[in-house]
N, C-alpha and C positions, 0 to 999 in steps of 0.2 A: 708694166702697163704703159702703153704708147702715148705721148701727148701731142700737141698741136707742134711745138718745135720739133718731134721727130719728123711729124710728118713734111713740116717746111721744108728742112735739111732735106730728105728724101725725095721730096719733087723739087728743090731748088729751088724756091722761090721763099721769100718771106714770111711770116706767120700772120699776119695781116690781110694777105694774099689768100692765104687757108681759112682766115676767119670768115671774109667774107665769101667764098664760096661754102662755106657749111650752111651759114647763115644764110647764104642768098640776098645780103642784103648791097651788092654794089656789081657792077658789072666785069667780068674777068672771060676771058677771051675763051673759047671752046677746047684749043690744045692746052693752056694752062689748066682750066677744068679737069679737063680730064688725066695731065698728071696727078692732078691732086686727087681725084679720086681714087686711081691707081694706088698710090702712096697710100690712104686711107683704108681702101681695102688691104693691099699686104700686109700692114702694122697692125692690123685688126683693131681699128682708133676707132673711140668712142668717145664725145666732147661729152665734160663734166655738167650733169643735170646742176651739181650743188654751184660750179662755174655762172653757169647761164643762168639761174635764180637770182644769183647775187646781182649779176650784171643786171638784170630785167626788173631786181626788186618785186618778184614774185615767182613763189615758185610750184602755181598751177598743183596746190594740193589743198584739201579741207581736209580740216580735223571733225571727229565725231566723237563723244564722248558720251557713251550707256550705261546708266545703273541695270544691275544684272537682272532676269528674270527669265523664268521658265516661258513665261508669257508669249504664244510664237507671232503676235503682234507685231514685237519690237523685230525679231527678226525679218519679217517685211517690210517694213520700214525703212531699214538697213539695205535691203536689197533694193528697193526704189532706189535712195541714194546716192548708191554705188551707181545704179544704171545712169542714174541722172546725172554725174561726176561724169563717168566715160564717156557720156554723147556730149557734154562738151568740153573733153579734151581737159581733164581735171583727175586727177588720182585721190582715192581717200585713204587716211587712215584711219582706224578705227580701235579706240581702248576701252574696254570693259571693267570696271569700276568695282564688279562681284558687291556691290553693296558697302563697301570698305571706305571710308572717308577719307583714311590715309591716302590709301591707294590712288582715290579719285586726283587729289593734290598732284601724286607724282605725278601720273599721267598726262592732268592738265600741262603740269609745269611740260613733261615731253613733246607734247605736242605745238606749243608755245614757242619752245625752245627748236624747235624744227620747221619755225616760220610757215607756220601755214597760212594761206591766206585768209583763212576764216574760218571760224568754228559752229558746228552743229553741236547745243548740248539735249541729249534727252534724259533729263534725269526728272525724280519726284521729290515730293515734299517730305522723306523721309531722307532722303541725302543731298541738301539743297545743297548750290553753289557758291562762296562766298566772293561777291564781286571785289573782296581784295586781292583776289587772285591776278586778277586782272589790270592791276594799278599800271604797271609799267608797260603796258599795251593797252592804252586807251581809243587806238584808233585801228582794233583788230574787229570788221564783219560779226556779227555772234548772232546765231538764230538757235531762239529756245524753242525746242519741241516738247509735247505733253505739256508737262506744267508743273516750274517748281519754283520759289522765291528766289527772286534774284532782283537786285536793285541795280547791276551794270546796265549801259545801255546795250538793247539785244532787240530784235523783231520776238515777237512770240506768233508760234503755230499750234492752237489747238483745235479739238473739233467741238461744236456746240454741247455740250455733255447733258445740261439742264434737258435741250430740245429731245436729249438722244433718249433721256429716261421719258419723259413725259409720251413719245411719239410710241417706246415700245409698250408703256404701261395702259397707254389707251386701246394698242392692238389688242393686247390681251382681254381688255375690258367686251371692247366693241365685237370679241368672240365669245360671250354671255361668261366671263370669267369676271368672279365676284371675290372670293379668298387668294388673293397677289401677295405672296412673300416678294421680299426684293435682299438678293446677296449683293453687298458689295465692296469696296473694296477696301483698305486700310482707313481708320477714319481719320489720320492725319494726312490722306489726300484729297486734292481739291475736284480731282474730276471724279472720284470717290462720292465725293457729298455731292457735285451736282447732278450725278445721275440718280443717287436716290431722293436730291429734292424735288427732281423730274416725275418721279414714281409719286410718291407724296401729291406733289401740284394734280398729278392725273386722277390719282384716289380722292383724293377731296372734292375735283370739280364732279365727278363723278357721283358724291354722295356718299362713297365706300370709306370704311373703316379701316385702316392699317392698324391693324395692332404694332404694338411695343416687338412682340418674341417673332413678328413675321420680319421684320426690320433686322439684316445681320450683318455686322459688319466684318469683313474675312481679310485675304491676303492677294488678292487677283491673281493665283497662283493653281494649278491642278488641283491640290491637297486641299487650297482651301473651300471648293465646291464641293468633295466631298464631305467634309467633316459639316459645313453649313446645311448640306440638306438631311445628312444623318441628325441632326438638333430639330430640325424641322418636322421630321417624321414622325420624331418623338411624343410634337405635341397632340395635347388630346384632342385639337382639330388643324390636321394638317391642311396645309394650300393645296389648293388646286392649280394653280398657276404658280410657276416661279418666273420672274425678271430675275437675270443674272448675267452683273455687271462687267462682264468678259466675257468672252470664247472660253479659254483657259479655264477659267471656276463651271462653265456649265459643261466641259467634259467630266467632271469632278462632280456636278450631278447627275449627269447620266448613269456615271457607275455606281452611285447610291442608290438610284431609285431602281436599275439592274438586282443590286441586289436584295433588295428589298422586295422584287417579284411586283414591282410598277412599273407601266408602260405608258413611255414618254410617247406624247400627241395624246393619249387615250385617257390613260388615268389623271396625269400631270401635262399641264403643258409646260413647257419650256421656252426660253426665248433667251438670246446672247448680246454680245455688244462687239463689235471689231467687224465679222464676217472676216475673218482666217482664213487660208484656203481649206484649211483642213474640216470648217462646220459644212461645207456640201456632201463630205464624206461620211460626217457620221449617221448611226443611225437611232431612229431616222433622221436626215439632214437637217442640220439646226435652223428653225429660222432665228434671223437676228438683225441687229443695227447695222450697217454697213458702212466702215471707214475707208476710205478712196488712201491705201498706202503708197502706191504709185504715184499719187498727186500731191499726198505730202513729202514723200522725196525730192519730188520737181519741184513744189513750190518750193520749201528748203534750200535747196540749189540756187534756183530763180532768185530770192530773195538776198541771200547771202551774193550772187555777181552782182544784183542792184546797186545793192549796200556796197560795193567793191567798188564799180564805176562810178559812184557817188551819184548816181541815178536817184538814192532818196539819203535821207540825212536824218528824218526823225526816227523814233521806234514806231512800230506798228504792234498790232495784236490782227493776226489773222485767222479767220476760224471759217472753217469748212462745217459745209449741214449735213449731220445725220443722215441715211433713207434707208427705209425699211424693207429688208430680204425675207419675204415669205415662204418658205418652205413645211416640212410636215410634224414639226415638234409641239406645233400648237394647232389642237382640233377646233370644232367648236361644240360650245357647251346645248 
């Protein structure tokens, strides 16, 4: 592999001379230029990214860091991200946790150890983060997405989750729907309980009774929509409405209430949380909560060059509002 001294030797001039014409950053006469580009071309040189980091003390990459899930959320997410990295001239890496504690450690420490300039974590409250990780980079960017314990300094991005249960629980209401199951998600997480304290706040103002066995708490996972509405069905007076606390768990209704020979909009209504791409597609297309994932990768981004150019200095908590995508999953009564 060719370096900057081959190339000097090779046009005859200095390597100081070759830096700053790569760099551009000092003036060098148009015949010298262009030996050196000659030289650069025939060696087929390519100046060291890990070189120019070191020297720049940045080296124009974020780290991302994902507790795993079927959930195709996060994977939007991740795709904002990335877009929002490239438009400004930023590279991401991205390591996937599978749930694994261990694992999360190594990866953190990899990504660390490969001086990123700032870290995205989006993990939950079943694989929190421990901000020991962090001791000997105290003054590394960290923007916490979702929501999971973390006492380092970091910005947090989440979406209003309370608002988001309350706003779908009252749609369903306000469509003469009086029996509201609510599935949601692990109970050791936090946006977990505030969307079904969302649902809850909505049935009370309301004057409606949530029972105990309509209240379920699942996996926000495929699997665990089904297995949630299969229990549901069971009982000796099933809902007529479900809230279900993800995209993810209400394809996992769908195919319960499929096979069960119920017809979602008609029989049951349905209602999601995310807006996925993939809820327009189902049938009928789900209405749901709708989370702006393109705007949580920007903001993300946004946040963590802030935080970089010392544009801010304290932590923040930033939260985006819910809104509501009406489509055909829910009739009216």
């Amino acid at each position: 592999m060719a370096t900057m001294k081959d190339v000097a030797r090779l046009a005859g001039v200095s390597t100081s001379t070759v830096s700053h014409v790569i760099n551009n950053n000092r003036f060098v006469s148009q015949a010298v230029k262009e030996k050196i580009l000659s030289a650069v071309a025939e060696l087929n040189y390519s100046p060291s990214a890990v070189a120019r980091s070191l020297k720049a003390k940045q080296t124009r990459t974020i780290g991302m860091l994902l507790t795993s899930s079927n959930n195709p959320f996060y994977a939007e997410v991740v795709r904002g991200v990335e877009e929002s990295c490239y438009q400004r001239g930023y590279s991401l890496i991205l390591c996937n946790t599978e749930g694994n504690t261990q694992r999360m450690g190594t990866s953190l420490e990899t990504l660390l150890q490969r001086r990123v300039d700032g870290l995205i974590l989006m993990c939950n409250d079943r694989h929190p983060i421990s901000d020991s990780l962090f001791f000997h980079y105290p003054h590394l960017p960290i923007v916490m997405m979702d929501w999971a314990p973390f006492n380092g300094v970091c910005d947090t991005i989440q979406d209003n989750s309370f608002i988001g249960g309350q706003l779908a629980t009252e749609y369903l209401i306000s469509r003469g729907y009086r029996r509201i199951a609510c599935i949601t998600g692990p109970q050791d997480n936090t946006q977990a309980c505030r969307r079904l304290s969302g649902y809850q706040k909505a049935m009370t103002d309301a004057g409606l009774t949530a029972p105990e066995n309509y209240q379920i708490f699942s996996n926000f996972e495929f699997s665990g929509g089904l297995e949630a509405m299969q229990t549901l069905l069971r009982l000796p007076q099933p809902p007529d409405a479900v809230f279900t606390c993800n995209d993810a768990m209400a394809v996992g209704v769908y195919l319960a209430l499929n096979q069960a020979g119920v017809k979602v909009g008609q029989d049951v209504a349905v209602i999601g949380y995310d807006d996925v791409a993939l809820a327009k597609f189902m049938f009928p297309p789900l209405t749901t909560i709708h989370q702006p994932t393109d705007a949580l990768g920007k903001l993300a981004i946004d946040t963590l060059l802030q935080r970089l150019e010392k544009q801010i200095t304290e932590p923040r908590t930033l939260a985006l509002m819910p809104e509501l995508v009406e489509r055909d999953s829910v009739g009216q009564k």
